[in-house]
N, C-alpha and C positions, 0 to 999 in steps of 0.2 A: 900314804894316808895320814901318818902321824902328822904331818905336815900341814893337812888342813885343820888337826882336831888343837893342833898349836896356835894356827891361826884364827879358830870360833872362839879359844880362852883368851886370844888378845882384845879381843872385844870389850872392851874395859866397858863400856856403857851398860850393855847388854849384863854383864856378869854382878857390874856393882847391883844394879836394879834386882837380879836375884837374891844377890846376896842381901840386900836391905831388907827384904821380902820374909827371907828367911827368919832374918837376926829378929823381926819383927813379931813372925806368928811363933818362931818353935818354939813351946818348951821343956821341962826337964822328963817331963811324963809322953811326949809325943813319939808316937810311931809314924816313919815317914817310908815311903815307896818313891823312888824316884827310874822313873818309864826311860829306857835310853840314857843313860848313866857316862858313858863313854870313858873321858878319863878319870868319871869321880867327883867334880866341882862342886856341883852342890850334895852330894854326900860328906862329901867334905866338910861345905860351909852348915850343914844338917849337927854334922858330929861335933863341931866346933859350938855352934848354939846349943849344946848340951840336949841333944833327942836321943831317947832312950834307947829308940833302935830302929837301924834305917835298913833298909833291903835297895839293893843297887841294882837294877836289872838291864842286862847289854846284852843284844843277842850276836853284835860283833866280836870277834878277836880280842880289839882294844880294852877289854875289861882285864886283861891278863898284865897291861900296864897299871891300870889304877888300882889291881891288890898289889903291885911294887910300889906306886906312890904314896899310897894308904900305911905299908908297912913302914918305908921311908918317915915320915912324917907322923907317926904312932896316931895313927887316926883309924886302927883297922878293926879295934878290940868292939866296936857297937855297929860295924858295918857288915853286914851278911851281903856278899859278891854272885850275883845270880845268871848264869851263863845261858841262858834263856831267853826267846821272844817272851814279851809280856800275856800273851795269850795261854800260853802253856804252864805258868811259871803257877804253880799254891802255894799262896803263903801261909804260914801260920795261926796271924790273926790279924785282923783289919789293922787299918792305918789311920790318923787323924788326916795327913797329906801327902798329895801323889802328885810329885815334881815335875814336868814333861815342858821340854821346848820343842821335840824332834817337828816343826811345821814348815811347811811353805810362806814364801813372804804373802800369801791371799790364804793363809792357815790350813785351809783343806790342802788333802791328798786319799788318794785310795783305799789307803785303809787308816787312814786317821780314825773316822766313825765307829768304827769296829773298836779299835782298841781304847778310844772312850770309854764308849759303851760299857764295855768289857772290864776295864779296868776299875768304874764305879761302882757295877754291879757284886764284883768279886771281892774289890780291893778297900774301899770305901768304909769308913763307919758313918751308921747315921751322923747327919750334919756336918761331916769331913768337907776338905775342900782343895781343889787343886791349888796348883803354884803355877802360870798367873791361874785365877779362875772365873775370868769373866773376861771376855773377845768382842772386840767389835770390830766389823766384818764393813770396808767405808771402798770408793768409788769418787771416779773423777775424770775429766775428760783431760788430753793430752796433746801437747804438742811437741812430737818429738821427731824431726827430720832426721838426725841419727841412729834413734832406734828401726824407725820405717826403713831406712834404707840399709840397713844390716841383713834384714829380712827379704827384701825385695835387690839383692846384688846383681844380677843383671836384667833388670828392668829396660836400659840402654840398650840389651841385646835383644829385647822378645825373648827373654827365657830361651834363647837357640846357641848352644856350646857347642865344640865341637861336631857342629852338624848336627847335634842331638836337640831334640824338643826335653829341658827340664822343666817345664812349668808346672808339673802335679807336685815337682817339689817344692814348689813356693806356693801352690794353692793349699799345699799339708800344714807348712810352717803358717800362714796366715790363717790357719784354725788351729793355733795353740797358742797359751801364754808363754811366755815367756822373762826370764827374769830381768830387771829395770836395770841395766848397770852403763857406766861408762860415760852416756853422750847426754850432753845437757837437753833439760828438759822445764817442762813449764805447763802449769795448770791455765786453762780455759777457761773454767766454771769452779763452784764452790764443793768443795767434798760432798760427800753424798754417806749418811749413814744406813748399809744395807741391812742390817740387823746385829741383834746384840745376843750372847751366846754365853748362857752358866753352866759352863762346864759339870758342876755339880749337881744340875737336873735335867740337863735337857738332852733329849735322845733326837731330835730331829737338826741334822747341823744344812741341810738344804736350803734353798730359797730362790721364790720368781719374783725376782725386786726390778719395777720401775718407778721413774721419776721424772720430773721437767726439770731444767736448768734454765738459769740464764747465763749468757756466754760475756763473762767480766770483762776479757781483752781480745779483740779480733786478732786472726789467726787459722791454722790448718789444723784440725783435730786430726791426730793419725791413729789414734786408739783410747782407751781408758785403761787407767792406772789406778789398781786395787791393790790393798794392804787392810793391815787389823793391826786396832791398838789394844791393850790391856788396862785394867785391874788387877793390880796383883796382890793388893791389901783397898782396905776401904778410903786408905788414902792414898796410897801409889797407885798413880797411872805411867805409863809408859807409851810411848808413841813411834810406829812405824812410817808416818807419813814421809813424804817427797821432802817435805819443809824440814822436817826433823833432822838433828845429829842423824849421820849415816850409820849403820850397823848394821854385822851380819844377816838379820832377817830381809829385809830390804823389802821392795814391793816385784809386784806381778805387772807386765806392761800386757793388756788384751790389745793385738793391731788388727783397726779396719785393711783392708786389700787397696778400697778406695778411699783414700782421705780426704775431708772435708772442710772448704773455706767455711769459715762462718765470722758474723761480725760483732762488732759488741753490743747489747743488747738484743739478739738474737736469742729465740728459745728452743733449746735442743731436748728431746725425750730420750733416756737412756736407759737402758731393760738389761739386766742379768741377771741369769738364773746360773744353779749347783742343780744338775739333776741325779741322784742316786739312784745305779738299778738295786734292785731289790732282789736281785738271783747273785749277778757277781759281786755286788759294791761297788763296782766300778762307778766310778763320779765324772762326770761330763758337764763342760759349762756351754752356755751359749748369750751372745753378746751381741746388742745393737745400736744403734743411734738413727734419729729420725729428726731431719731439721727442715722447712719449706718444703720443697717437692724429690726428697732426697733421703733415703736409707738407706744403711748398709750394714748386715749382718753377717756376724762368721760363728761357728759352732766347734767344739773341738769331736765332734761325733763324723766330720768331714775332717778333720785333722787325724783321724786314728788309722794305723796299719793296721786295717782291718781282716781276719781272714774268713773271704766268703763262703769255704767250707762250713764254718758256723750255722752258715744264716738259717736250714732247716731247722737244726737243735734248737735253737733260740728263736722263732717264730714257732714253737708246739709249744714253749715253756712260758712267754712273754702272751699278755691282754694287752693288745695294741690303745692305747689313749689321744685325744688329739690333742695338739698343744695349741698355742696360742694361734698361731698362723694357720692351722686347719681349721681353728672355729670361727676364724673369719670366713673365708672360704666356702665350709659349710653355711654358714651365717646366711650370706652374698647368693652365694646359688636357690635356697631355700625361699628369697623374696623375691629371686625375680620369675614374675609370672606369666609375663607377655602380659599387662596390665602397666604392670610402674615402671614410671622413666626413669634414667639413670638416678639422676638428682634428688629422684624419694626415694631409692634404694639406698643412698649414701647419704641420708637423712636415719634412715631407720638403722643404718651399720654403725653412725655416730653415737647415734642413743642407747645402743646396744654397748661399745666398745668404747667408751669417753674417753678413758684413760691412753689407748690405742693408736688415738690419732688428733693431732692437733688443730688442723684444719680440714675444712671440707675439701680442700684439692687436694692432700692428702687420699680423702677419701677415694674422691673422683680419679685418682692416678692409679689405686689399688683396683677399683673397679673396671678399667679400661685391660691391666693386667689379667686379670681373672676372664674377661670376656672372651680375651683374644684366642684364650684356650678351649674355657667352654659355653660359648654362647654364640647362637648363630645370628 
């Protein structure tokens, strides 16, 4: 392990950017909290900008090295070492700022929310603010033949291996993200800003974001690639993007199953949402793309080793709600009366649903779908 937490400090880009951050807001008077502390780094660069007093919180091992590094380095005398998840941990007295990179290269994770939340409401003085403190949360369509086919390994075979059918393993892997690395890659469309996230007030980090593109360079979309840049002062930004210096945060690669030609000046609709349950926190995304007479959607709620033991517990505790795809459905079943013909039913689903769908055959290919199950 020490071996990766040596390799996140070689990250020279990623590290100066805090460190500028720091050397920028602390000063002689400031109380700092810094969430996942690991080896120390920016407690370090905290106690070096002269702040008066930092609280280091690791709920790992690894914090047993950075009070030797700290003591090494006489940096230890304004640092209180705190062997604790951040959840559990009371401090003293509030903080001016609360240091945290522990995210995903698409920011969220499971209990990311939680310990925001948590960490503001507890740790926070009025007007405080994190290190970075402002996220923006950006999208983009993808073409990546190497990442697809990392995913998709025997595709050649029909998912048939030693005589075995593994295809639920590759329909699991095609409802997850996964991380961008290794095989070149290339944007389609123009970044997509999903929303923008102040740390220091906002309790909702979810969102049902779509959008229309148009497609810059023909090509195979095999998924979208998501990532989040910062603010980390009102004049540092920092950038996660494809395009940018590489570093450890990197991006999230979402893969369609089936990938899609599209040509240049072609308009593609692309929809992601972060759903948060409200009983566990657990966060689940779901992703799609809509171009001509062609969708393809994957979900990580069909990606999850699910155990169906559950389902009773959780349908008595769960208000079932429909999502987008149910209120068309509903929508579509509701008009048709044995009165209107197709074509004014996918009149009045357009007018309902603008943003949903781009064209009327669109429509009319949803509504042929929906019939075949219930309409006689």
């Amino acid at each position: 392990m020490i071996k990766e937490y040596r390799e996140l400090l070689n990250d020279r880009r990623r590290i100066e950017a805090f460190k500028s951050a720091i050397d920028e807001l602390i000063r002689p008077d400031s109380v700092v909290a810094e969430i996942g502390t690991a080896l120390g780094t920016y407690s370090f660069f905290s106690a070096k900008a002269g702040a008066k007093t930092i609280y280091a919180i690791e709920m790992a091992p690894v914090i047993k090295i950075a009070k030797e590094i700290a003591k090494r380095n006489n940096l230890g005398e304004r640092i209180t070492f705190i062997h604790k998840k951040s959840t559990d941990v009371q401090l003293p007295d509030h903080v001016d700022f609360i240091i945290m990179e522990d995210y995903t290269p698409f920011f969220l994770n499971n209990e990311l929310p939680q310990i925001l939340r948590d960490a503001r409401k507890r740790f926070l003085k009025p007007g405080g603010k994190f290190i970075p403190n402002t996220i923006l949360l950006k999208i983009a369509t993808i073409e990546s033949k190497g990442l697809h086919n990392a995913l998709n390994l025997w595709k050649k075979e029909n998912d048939q291996l030693y005589r075995i059918d593994w295809s639920d393993t590759t329909r699991i892997l095609f409802n997850q993200p996964h991380y961008a690395e290794r095989y070149p890659t290339r944007l389609l469309t123009d970044e997509s800003l999903i929303r923008t996230i102040d740390l220091s007030m906002d309790d909702n980090f979810t969102f049902d974001f779509s959008t229309i593109q148009t497609v810059n360079n023909s090509g195979i979309i095999h998924g979208l690639i998501g990532w989040w840049d910062c603010w980390f002062t009102p004049t540092q930004f920092f950038s996660n993007a494809p395009s940018a210096p590489s570093n450890t945060w990197g991006q999230w690669f979402f893969p369609f199953r089936q990938p899609i030609q599209v040509a240049k000046g072609e308009k593609v609709k692309i929809n992601i949402a972060a759903i948060e349950s409200r009983k566990s926190n657990q966060l689940n995304f779901k992703w799609s793309m809509e171009t001509g007479s062609v969708r393809v959607e994957q979900n990580t709620f069909d990606g999850s080793l699910f155990d169906q033991k559950n389902l009773p517990r959780l349908a008595s505790l769960t208000a079932p709600v429909l999502n987008e795809e149910g209120e068309v459905i509903q929508f579509v079943l509701e008009n048709i009366d044995g009165k209107s013909s197709f074509e004014e039913v996918a009149e009045q689903v357009m007018k309902r649903f603008p943003e949903r769908f781009i064209t009327k055959e669109n429509v009319m290919i949803k509504l042929m779908e929906i019939s075949r199950h219930y309409v006689i």
